[in-house]
C-alpha positions as CSV (number, residue, x, y, z in Angstrom):
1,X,-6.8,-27.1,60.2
2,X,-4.2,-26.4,62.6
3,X,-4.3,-26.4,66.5
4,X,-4.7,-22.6,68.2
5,X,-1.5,-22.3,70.0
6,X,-1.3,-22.8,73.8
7,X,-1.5,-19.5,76.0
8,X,1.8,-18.4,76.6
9,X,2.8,-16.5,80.2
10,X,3.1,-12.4,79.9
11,X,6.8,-12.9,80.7
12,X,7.4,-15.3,78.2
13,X,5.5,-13.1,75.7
14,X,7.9,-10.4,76.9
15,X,11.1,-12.6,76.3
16,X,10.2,-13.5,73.1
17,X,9.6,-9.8,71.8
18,X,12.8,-8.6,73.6
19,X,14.7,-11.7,72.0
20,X,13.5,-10.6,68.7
21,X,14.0,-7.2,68.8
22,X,17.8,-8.3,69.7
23,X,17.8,-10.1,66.5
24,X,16.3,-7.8,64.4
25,X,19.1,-5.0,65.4
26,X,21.5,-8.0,64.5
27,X,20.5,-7.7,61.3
28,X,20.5,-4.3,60.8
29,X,24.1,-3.9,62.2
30,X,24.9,-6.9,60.0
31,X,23.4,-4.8,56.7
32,X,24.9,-2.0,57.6
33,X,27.9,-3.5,57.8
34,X,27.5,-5.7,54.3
35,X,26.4,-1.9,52.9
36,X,29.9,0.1,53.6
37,X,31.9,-3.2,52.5
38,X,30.3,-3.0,49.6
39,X,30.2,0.9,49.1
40,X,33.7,0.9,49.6
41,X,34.3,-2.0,47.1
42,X,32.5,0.1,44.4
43,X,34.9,3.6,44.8
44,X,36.6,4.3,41.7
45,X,40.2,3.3,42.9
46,X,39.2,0.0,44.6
47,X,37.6,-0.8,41.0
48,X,40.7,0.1,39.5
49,X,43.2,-2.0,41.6
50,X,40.9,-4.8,41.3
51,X,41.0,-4.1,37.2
52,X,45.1,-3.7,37.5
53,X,45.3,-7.4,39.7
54,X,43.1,-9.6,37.3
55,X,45.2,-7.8,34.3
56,X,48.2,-8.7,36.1
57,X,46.3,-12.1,36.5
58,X,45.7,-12.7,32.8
59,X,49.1,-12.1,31.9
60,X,48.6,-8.2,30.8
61,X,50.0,-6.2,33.5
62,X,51.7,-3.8,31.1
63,X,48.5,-2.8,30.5
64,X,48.3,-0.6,33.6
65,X,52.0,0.1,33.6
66,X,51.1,1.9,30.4
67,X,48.2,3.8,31.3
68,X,50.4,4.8,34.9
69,X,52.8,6.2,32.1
70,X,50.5,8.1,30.2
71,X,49.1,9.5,33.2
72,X,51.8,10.4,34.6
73,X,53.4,11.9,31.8
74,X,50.6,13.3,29.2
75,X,52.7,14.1,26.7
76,X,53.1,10.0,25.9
77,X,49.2,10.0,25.4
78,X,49.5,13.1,23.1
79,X,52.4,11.6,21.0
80,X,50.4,8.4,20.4
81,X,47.3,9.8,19.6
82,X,48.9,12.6,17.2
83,X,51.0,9.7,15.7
84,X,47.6,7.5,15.4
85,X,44.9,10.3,14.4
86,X,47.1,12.0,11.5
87,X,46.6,10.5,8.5
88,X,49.9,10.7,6.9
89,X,51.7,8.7,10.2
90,X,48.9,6.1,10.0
91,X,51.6,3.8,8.6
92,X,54.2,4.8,11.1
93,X,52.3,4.1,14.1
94,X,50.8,0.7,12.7
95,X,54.6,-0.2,11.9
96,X,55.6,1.3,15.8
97,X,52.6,-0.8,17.0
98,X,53.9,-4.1,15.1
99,X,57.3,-3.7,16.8
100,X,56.1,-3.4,20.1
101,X,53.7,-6.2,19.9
102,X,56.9,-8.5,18.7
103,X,59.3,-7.3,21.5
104,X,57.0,-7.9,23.6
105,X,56.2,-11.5,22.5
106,X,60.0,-12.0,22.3
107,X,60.7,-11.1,26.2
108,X,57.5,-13.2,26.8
109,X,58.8,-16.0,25.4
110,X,62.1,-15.6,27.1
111,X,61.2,-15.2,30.7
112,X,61.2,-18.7,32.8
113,X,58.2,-19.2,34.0
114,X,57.8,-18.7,37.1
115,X,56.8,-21.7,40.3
116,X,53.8,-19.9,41.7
């Protein structure tokens, strides 16, 4: 069983509840604070730059140079999907999709790396 505790003075008893009411608006401003970082982290173009820096990170940066494109220009998104969706260019867009893929590996492989 534990001791009661000692009396403690009114003014003491005063300081202590003003010390911890200081603290406890501490920690609201500190929540609030941790809230709108973290609201603002979570809007729909801070999600997408941080999507666009680890693409750029993993090596995949045209990724997001491509969809830039296709927003920008709509009539890219249109061509690719008529040329994917139609049956009879099926074979055209596979064969368009193959030589993309290899210029791209061959300007990948032909870059110096850089000395980050």
């Amino acid at each position: 069983m534990t001791p009661p505790n000692p009396p403690v003075a009114p003014r003491d008893r005063r300081l202590m509840i003003e010390l911890l009411r200081l603290r406890a608006d501490y920690e609201r401003a500190a929540l609030c604070r941790s809230v709108c970082h973290l609201a603002g982290q979570l809007r729909p173009q801070a999600l997408a730059s941080q999507a666009t820096e680890q693409l750029r990170a993993t090596g995949l940066g045209w990724v997001g140079l491509g969809w830039r494109a296709v927003r920008r220009y709509p009539m890219l998104w249109s061509l690719a999907s008529s040329l994917v969706l139609k049956p009879g260019r099926r074979g055209l867009a596979a064969k368009a999709a193959l030589a993309v893929g290899l210029v791209w590996l061959l300007r990948r492989q032909n870059t110096p790396p850089s000395d980050d």
